[in-house]
N, CA and C atoms of all chains as a GROMACS GRO file, in nm:
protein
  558
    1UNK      N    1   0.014   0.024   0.166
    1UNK     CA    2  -0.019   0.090   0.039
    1UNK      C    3  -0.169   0.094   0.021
    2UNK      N    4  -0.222   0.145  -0.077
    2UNK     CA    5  -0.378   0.156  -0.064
    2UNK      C    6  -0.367   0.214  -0.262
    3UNK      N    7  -0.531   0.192  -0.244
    3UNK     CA    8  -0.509   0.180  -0.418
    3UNK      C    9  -0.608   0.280  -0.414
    4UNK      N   10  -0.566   0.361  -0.574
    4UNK     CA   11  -0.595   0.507  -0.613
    4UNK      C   12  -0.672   0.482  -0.763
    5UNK      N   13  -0.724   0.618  -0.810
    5UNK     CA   14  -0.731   0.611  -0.919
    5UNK      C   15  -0.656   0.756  -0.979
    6UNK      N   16  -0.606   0.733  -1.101
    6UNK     CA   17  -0.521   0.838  -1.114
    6UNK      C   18  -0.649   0.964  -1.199
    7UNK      N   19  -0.615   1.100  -1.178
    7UNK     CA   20  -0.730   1.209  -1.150
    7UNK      C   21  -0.698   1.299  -1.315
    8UNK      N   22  -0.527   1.356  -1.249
    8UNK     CA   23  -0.481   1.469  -1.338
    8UNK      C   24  -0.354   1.465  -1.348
    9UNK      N   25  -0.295   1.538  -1.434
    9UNK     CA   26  -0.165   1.502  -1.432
    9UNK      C   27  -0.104   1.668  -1.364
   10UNK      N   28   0.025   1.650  -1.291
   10UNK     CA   29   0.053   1.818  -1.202
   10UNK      C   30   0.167   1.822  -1.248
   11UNK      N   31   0.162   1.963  -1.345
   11UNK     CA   32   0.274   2.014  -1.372
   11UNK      C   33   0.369   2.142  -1.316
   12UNK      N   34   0.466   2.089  -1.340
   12UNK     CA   35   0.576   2.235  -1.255
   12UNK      C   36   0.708   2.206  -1.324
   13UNK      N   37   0.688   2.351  -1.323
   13UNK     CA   38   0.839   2.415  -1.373
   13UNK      C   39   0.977   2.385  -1.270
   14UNK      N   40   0.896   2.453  -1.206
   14UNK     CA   41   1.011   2.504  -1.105
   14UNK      C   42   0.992   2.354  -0.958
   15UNK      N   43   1.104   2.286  -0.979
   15UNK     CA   44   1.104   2.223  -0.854
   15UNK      C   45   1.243   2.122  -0.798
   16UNK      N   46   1.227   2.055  -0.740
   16UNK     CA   47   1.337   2.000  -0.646
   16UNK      C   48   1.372   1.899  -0.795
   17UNK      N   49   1.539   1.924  -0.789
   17UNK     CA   50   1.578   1.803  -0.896
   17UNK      C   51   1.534   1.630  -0.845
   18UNK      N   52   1.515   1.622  -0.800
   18UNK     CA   53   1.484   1.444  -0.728
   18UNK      C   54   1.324   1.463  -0.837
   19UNK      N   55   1.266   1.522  -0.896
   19UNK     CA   56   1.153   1.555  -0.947
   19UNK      C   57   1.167   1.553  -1.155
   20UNK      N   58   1.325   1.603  -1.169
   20UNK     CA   59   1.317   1.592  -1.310
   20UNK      C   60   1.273   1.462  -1.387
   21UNK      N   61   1.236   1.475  -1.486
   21UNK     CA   62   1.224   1.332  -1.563
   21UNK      C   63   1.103   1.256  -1.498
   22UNK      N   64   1.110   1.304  -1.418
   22UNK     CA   65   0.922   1.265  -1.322
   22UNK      C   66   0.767   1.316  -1.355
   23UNK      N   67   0.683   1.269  -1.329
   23UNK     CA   68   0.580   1.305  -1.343
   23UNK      C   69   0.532   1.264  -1.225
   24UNK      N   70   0.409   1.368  -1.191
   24UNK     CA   71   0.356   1.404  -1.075
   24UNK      C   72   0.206   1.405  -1.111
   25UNK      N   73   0.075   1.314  -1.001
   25UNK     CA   74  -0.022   1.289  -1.075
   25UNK      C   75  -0.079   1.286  -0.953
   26UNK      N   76  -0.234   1.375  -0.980
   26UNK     CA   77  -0.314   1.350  -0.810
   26UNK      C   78  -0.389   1.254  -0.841
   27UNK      N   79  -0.339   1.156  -0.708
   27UNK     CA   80  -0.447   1.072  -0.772
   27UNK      C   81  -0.535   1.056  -0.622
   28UNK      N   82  -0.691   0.976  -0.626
   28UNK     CA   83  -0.797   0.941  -0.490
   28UNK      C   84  -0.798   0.864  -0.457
   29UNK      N   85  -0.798   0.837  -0.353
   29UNK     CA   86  -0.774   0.649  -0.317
   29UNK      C   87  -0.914   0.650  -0.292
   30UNK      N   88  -0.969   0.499  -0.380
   30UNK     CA   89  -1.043   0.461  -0.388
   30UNK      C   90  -1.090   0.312  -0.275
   31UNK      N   91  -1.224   0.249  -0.322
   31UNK     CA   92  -1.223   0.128  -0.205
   31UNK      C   93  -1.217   0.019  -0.344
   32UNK      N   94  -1.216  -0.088  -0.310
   32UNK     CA   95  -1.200  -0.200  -0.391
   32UNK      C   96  -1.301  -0.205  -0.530
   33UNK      N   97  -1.399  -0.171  -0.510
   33UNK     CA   98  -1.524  -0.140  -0.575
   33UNK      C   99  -1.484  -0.004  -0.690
   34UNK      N  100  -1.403   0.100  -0.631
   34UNK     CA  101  -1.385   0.180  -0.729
   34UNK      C  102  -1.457   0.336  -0.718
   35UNK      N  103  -1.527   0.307  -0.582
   35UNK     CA  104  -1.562   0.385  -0.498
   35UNK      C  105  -1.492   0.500  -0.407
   36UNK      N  106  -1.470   0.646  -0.522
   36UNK     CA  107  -1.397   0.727  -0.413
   36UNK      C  108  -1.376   0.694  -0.239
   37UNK      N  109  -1.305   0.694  -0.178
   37UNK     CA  110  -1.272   0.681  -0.050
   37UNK      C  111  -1.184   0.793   0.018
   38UNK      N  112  -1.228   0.949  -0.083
   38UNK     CA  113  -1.190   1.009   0.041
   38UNK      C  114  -1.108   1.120  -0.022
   39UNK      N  115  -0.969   1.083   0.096
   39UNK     CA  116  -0.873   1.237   0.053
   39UNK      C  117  -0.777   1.205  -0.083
   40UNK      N  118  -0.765   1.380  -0.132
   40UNK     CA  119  -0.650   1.320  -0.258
   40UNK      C  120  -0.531   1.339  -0.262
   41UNK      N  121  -0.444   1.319  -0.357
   41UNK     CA  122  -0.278   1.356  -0.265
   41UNK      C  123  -0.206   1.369  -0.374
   42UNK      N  124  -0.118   1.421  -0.411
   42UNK     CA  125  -0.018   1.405  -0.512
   42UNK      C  126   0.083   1.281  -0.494
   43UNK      N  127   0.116   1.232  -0.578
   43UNK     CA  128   0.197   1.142  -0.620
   43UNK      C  129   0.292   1.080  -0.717
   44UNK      N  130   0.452   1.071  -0.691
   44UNK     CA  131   0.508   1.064  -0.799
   44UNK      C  132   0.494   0.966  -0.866
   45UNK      N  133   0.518   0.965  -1.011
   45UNK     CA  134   0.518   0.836  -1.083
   45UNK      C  135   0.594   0.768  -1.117
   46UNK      N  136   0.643   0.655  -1.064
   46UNK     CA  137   0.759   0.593  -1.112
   46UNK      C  138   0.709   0.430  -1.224
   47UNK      N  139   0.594   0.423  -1.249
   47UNK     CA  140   0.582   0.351  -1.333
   47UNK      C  141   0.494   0.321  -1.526
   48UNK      N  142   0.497   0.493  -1.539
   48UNK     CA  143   0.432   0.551  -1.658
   48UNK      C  144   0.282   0.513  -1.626
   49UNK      N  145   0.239   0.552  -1.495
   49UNK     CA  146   0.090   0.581  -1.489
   49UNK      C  147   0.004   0.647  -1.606
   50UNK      N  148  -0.123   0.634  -1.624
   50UNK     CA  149  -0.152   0.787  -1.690
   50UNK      C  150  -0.327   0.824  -1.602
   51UNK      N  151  -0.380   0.855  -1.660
   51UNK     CA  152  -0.490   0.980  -1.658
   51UNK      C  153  -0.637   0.837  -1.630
   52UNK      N  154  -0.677   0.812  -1.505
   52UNK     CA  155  -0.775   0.717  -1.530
   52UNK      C  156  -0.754   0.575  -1.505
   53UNK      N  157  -0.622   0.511  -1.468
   53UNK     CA  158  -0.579   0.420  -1.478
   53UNK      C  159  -0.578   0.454  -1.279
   54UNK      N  160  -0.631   0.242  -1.237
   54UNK     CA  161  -0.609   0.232  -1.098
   54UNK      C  162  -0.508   0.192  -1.076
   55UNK      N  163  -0.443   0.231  -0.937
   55UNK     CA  164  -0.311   0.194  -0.927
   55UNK      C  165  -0.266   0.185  -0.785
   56UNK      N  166  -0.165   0.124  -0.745
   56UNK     CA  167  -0.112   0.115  -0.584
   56UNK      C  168  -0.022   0.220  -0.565
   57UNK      N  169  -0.093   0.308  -0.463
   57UNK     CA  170   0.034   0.412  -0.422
   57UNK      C  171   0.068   0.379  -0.305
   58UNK      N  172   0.159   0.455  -0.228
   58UNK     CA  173   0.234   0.460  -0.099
   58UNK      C  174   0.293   0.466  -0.104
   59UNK      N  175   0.458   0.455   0.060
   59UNK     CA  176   0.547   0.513   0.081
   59UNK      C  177   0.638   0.491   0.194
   60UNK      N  178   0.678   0.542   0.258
   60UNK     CA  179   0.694   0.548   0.367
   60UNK      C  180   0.857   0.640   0.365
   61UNK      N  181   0.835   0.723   0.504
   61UNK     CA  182   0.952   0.804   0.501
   61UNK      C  183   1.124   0.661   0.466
   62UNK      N  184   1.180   0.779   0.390
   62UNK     CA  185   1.288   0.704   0.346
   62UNK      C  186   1.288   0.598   0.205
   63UNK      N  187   1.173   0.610   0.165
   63UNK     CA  188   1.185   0.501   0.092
   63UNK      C  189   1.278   0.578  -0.031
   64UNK      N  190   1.264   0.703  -0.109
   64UNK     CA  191   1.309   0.758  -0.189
   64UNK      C  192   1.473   0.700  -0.167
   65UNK      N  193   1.549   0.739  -0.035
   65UNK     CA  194   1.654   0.733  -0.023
   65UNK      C  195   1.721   0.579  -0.029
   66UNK      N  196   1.610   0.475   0.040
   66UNK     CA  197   1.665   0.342   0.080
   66UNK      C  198   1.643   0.274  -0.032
   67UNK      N  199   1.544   0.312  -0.111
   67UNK     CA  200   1.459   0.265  -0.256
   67UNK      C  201   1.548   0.265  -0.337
   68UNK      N  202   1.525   0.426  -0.369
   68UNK     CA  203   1.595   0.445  -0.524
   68UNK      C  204   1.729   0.509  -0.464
   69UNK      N  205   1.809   0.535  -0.386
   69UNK     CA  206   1.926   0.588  -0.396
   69UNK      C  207   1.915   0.702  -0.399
   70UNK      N  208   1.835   0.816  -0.362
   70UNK     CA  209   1.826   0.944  -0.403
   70UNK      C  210   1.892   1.000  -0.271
   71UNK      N  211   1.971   1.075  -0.283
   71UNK     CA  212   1.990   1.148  -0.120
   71UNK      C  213   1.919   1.298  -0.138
   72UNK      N  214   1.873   1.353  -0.037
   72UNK     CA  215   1.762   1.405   0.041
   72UNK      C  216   1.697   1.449  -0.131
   73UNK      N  217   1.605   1.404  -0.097
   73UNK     CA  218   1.504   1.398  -0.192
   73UNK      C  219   1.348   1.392  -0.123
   74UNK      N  220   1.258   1.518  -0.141
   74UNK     CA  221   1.193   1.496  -0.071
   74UNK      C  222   1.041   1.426  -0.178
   75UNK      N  223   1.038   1.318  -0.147
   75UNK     CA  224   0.928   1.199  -0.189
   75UNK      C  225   0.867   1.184  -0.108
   76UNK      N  226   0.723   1.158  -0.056
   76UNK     CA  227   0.701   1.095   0.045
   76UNK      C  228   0.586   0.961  -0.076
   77UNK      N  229   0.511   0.979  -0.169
   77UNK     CA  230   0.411   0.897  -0.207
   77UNK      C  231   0.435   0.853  -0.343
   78UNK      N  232   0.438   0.722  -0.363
   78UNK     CA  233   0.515   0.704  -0.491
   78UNK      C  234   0.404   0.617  -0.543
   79UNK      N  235   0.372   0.572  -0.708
   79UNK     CA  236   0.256   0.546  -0.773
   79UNK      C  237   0.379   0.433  -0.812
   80UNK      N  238   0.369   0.307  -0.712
   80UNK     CA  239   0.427   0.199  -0.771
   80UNK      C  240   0.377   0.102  -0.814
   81UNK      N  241   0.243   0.081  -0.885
   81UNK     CA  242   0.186  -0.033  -0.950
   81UNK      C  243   0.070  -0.029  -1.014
   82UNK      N  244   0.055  -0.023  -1.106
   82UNK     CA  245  -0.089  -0.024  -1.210
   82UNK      C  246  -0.168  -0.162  -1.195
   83UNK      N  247  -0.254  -0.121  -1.151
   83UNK     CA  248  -0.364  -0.268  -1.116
   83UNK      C  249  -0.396  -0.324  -1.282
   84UNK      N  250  -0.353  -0.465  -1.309
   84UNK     CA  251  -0.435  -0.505  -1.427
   84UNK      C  252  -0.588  -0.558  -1.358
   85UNK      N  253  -0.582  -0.649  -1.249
   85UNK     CA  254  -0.706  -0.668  -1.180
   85UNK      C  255  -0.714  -0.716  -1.007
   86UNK      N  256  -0.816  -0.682  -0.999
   86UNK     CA  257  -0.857  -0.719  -0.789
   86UNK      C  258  -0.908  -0.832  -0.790
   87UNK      N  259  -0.890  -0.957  -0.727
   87UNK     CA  260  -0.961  -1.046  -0.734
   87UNK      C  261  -0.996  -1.050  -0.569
   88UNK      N  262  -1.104  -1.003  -0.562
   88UNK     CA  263  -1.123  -1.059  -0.398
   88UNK      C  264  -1.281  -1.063  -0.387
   89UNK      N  265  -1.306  -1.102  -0.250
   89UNK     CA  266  -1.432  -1.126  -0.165
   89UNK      C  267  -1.432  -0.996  -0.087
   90UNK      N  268  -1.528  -0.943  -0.129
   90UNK     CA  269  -1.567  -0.861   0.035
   90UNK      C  270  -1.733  -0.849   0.089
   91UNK      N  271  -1.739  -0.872   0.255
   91UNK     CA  272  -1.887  -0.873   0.318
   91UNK      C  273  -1.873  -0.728   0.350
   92UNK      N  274  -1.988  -0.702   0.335
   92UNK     CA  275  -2.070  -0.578   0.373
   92UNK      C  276  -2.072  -0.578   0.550
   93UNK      N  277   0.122  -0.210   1.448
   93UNK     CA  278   0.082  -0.286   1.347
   93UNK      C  279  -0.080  -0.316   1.386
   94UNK      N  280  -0.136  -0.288   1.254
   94UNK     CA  281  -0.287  -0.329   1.250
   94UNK      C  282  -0.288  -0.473   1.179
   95UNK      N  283  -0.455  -0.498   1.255
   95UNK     CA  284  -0.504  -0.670   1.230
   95UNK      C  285  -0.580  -0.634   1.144
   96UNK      N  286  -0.595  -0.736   1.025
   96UNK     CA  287  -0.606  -0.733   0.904
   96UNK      C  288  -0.683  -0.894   0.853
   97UNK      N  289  -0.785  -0.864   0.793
   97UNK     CA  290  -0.831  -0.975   0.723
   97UNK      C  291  -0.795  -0.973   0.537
   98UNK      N  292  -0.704  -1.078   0.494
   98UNK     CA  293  -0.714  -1.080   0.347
   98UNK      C  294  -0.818  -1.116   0.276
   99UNK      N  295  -0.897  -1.028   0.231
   99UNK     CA  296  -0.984  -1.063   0.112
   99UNK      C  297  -0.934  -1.099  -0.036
  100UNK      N  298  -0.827  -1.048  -0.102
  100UNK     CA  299  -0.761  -1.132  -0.240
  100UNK      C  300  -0.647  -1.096  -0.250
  101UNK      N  301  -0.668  -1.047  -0.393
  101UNK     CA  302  -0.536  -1.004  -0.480
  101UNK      C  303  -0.494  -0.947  -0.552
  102UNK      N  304  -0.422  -0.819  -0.549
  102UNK     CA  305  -0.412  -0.715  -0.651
  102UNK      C  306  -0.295  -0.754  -0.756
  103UNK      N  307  -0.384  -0.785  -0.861
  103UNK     CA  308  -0.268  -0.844  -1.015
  103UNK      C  309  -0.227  -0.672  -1.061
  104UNK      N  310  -0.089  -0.724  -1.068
  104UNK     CA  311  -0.023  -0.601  -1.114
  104UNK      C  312   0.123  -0.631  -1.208
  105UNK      N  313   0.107  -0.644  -1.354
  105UNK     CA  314   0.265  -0.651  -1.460
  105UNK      C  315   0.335  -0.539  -1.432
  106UNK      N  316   0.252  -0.455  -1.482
  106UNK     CA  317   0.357  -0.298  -1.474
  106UNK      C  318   0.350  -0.253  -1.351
  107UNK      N  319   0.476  -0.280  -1.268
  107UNK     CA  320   0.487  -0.250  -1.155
  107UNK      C  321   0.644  -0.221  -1.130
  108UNK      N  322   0.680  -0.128  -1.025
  108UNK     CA  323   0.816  -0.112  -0.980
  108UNK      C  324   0.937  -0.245  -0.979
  109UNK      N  325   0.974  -0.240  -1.042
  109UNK     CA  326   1.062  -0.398  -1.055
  109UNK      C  327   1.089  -0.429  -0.896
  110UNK      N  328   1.102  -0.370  -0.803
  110UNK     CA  329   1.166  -0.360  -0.678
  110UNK      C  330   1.030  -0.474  -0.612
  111UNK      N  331   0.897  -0.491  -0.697
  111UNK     CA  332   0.796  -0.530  -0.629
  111UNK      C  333   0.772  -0.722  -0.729
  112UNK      N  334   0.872  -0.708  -0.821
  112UNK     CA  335   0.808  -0.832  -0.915
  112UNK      C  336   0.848  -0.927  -0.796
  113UNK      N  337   0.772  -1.036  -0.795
  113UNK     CA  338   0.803  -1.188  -0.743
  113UNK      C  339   0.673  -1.190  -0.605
  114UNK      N  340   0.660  -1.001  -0.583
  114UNK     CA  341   0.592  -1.014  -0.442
  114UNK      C  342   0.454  -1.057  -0.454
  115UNK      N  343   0.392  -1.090  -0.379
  115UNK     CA  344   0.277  -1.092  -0.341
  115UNK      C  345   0.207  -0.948  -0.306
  116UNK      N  346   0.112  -0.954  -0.402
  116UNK     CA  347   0.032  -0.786  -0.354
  116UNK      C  348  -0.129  -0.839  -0.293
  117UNK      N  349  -0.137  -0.887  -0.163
  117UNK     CA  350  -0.276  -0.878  -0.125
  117UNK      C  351  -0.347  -0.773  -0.054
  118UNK      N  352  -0.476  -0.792  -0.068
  118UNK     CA  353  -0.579  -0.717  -0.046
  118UNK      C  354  -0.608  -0.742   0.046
  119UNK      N  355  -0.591  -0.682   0.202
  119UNK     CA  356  -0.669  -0.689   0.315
  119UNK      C  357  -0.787  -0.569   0.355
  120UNK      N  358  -0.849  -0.601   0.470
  120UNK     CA  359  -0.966  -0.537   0.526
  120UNK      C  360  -0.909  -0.505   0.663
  121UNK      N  361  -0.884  -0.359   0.720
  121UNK     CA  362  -0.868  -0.351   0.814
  121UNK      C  363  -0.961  -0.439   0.934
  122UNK      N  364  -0.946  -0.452   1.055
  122UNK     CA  365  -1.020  -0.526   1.163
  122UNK      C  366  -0.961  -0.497   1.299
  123UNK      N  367  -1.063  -0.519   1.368
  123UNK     CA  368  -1.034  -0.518   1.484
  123UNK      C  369  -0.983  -0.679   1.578
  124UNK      N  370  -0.932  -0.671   1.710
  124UNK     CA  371  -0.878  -0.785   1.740
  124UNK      C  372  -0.968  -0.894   1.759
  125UNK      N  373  -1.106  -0.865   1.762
  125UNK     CA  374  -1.176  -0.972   1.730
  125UNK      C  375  -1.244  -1.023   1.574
  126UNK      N  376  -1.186  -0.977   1.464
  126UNK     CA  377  -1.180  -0.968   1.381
  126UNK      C  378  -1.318  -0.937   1.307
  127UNK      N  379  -1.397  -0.818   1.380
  127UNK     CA  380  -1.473  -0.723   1.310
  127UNK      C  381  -1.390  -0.687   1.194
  128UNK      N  382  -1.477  -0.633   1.081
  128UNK     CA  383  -1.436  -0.590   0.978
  128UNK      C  384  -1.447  -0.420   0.988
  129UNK      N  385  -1.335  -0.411   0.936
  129UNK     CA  386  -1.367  -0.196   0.975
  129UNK      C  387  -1.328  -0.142   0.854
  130UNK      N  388  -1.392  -0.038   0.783
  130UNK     CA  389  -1.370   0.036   0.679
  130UNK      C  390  -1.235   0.081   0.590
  131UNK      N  391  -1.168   0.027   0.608
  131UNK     CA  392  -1.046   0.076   0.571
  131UNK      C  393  -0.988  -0.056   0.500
  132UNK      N  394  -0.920  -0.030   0.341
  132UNK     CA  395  -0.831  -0.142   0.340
  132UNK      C  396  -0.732  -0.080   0.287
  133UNK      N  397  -0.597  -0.222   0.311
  133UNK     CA  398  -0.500  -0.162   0.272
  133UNK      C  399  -0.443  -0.325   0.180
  134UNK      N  400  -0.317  -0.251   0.073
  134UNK     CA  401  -0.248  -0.347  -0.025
  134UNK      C  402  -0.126  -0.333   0.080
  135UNK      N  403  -0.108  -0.476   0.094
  135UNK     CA  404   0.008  -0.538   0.162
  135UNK      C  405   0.091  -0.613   0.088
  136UNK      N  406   0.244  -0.652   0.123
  136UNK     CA  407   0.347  -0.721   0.047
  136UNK      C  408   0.302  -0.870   0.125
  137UNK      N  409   0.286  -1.023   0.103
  137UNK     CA  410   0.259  -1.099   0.207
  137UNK      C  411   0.432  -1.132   0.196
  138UNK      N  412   0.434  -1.153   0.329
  138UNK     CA  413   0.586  -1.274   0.382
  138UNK      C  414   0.564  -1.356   0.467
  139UNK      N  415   0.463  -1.412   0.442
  139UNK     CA  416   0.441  -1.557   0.554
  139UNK      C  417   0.343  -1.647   0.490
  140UNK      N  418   0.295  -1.628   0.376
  140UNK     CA  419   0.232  -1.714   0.292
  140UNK      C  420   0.094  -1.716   0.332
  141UNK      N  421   0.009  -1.591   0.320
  141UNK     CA  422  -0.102  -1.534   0.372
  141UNK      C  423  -0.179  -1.598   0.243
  142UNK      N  424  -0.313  -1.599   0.239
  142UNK     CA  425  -0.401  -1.621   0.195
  142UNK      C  426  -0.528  -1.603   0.178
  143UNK      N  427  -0.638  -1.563   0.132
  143UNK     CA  428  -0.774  -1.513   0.103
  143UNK      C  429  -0.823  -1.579   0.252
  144UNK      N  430  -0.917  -1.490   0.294
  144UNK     CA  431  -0.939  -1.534   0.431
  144UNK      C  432  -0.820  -1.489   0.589
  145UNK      N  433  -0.732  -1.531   0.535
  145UNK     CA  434  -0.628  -1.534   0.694
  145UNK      C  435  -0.605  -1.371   0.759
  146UNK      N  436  -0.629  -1.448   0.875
  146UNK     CA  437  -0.617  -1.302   0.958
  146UNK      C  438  -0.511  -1.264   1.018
  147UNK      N  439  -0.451  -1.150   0.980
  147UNK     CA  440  -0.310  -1.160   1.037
  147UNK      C  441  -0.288  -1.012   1.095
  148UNK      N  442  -0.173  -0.979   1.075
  148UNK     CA  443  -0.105  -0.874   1.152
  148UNK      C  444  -0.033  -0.804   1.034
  149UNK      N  445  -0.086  -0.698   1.004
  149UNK     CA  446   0.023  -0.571   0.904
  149UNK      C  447   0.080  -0.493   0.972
  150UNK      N  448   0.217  -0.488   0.883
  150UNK     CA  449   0.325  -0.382   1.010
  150UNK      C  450   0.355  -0.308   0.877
  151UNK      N  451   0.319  -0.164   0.891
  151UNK     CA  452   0.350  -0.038   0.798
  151UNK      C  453   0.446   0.047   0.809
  152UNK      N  454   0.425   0.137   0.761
  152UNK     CA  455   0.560   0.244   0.758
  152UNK      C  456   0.654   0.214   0.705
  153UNK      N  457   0.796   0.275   0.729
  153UNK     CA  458   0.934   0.223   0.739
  153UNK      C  459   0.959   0.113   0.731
  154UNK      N  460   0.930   0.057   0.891
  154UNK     CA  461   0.948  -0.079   0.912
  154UNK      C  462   0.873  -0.185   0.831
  155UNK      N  463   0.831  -0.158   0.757
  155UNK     CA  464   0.750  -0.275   0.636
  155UNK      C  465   0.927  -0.351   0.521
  156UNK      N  466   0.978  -0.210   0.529
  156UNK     CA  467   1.075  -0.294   0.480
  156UNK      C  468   1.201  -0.346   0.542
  157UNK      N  469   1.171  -0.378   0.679
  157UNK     CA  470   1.307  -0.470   0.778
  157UNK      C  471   1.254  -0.597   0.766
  158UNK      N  472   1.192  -0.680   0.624
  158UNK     CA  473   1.206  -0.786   0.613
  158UNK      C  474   1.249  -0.882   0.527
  159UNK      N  475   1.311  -0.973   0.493
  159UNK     CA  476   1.377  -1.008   0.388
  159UNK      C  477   1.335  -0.972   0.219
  160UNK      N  478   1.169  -0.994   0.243
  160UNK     CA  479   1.112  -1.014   0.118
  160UNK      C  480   1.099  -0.878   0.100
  161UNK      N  481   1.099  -0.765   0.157
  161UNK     CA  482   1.065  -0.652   0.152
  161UNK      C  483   1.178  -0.502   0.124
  162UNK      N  484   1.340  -0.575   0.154
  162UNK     CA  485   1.388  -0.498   0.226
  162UNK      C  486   1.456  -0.404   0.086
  163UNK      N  487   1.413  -0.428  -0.017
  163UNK     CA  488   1.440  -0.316  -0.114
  163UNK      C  489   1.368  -0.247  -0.188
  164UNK      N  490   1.204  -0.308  -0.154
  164UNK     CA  491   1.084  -0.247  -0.200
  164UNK      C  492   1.013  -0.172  -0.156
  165UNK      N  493   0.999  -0.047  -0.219
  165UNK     CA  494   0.894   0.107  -0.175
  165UNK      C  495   0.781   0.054  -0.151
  166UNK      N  496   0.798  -0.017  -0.006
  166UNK     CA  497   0.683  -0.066   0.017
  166UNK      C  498   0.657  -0.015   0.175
  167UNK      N  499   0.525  -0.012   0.235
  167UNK     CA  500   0.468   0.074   0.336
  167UNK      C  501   0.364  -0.006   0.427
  168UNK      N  502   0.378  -0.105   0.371
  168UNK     CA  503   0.282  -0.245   0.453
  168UNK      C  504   0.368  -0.372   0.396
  169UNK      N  505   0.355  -0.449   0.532
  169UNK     CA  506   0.436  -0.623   0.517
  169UNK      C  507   0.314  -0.730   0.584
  170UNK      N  508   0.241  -0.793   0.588
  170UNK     CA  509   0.183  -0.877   0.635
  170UNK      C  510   0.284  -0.986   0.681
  171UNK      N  511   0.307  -0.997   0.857
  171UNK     CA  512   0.450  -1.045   0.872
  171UNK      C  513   0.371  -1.160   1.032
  172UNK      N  514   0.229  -1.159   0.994
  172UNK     CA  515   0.198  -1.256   1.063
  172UNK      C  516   0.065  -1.337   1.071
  173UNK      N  517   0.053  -1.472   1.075
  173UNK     CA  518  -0.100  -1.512   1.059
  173UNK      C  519  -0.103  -1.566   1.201
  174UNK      N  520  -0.239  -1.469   1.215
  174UNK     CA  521  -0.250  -1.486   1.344
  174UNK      C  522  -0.353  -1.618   1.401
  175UNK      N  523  -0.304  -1.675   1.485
  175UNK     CA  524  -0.360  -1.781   1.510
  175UNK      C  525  -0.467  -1.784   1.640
  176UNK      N  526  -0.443  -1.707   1.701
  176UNK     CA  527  -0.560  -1.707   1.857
  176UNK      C  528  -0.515  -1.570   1.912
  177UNK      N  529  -0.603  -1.467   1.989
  177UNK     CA  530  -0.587  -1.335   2.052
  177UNK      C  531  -0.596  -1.376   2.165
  178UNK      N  532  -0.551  -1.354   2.267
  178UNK     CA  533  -0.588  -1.379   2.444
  178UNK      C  534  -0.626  -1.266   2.515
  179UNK      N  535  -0.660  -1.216   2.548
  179UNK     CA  536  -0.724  -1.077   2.642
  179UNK      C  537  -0.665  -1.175   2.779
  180UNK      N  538  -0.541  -1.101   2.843
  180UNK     CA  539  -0.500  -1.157   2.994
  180UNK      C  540  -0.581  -1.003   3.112
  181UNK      N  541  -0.586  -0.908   3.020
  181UNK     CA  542  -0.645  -0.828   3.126
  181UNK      C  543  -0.683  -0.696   3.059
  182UNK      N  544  -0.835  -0.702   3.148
  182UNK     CA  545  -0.912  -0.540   3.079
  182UNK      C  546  -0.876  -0.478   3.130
  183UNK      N  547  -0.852  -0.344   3.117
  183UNK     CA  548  -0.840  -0.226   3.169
  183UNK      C  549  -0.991  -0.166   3.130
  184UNK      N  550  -1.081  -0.111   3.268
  184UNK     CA  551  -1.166  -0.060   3.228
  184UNK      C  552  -1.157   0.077   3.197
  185UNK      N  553  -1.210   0.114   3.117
  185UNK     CA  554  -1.278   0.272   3.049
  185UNK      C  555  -1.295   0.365   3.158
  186UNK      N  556  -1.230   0.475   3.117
  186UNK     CA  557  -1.244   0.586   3.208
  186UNK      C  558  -1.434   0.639   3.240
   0.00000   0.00000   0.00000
């Protein structure tokens, strides 16, 4: 998993039911510091993310199905944890 | 699976219930001599990892074929502290 900051929120009408009742949010994965790190990605929300808030995304094929029970559901990146805080060391 | 140095700990309440009880640390990607390399990643620990320890992350899929893991949308397992690397043989560079 790798940690993001959440950007915007992405809306759609029209899409795959495994998606209703969902919200969809691009968020950037950042470095520990808070420091953009790069590419951005869409991501579902399964834990009432919002707009600005850091958070742990990732995935891995199957998880939708082995996770939550969804059959073919196409998920691949899910926003499963809102950072309250990082406590670490890091050398340059 | 990539080698990994833990630097801490990502505190997280509001989180996927599938993840409460886990351990969310913070590693530093590395190489097998445990250079530090640009990249980090949040791992589940299952071997009782700690700030500092250098271990082994196994991602993807297979992050969750482990006990502590095996119902959590999870994409990294820290499933080893590694204790010594051996180089038995170089292959030299083209």
């Amino acid at each position: 998993m790798y940690l993001a900051r959440v950007i915007k929120k992405v809306t759609a009408t029209q899409k795959h039911r495994a998606y209703d009742a969902k919200s969809v949010f691009l968020v950037q994965s950042i470095y520990p510091d808070g420091v953009p790190a790069g590419e951005e990605s869409a991501a579902m929300d399964y834990v009432g993310a919002s707009v600005g808030d850091i958070v742990v995304c990732g995935g891995a094929p199957g998880t939708a199905q082995s996770v939550f029970n969804l059959d073919k559901a196409p998920i691949r990146t899910l926003i499963m944890a809102i950072v309250d805080t990082i406590d670490y060391r890091d050398t340059q | 699976m990539i080698f990994g140095k833990v630097i801490g700990t990502v505190v997280s309440t509001v989180k996927d219930v599938n993840l409460n009880g886990k351990k969310l640390l913070l590693c530093r990607e590395a190489d097998h001599e445990g250079t530090l390399l640009q990249s980090y990643h949040v791992a589940v620990d299952a071997v009782g990892a700690g700030e500092g320890s250098f271990v082994l992350i196994s991602y993807g899929s297979s992050a969750r074929m482990t006990e502590e893991t095996k119902n959590a949308p999870v994409d990294a397992v820290i499933m080893a502290l590694i204790d010594d690397v051996q180089i038995t043989h170089v292959i030299p560079r083209p």
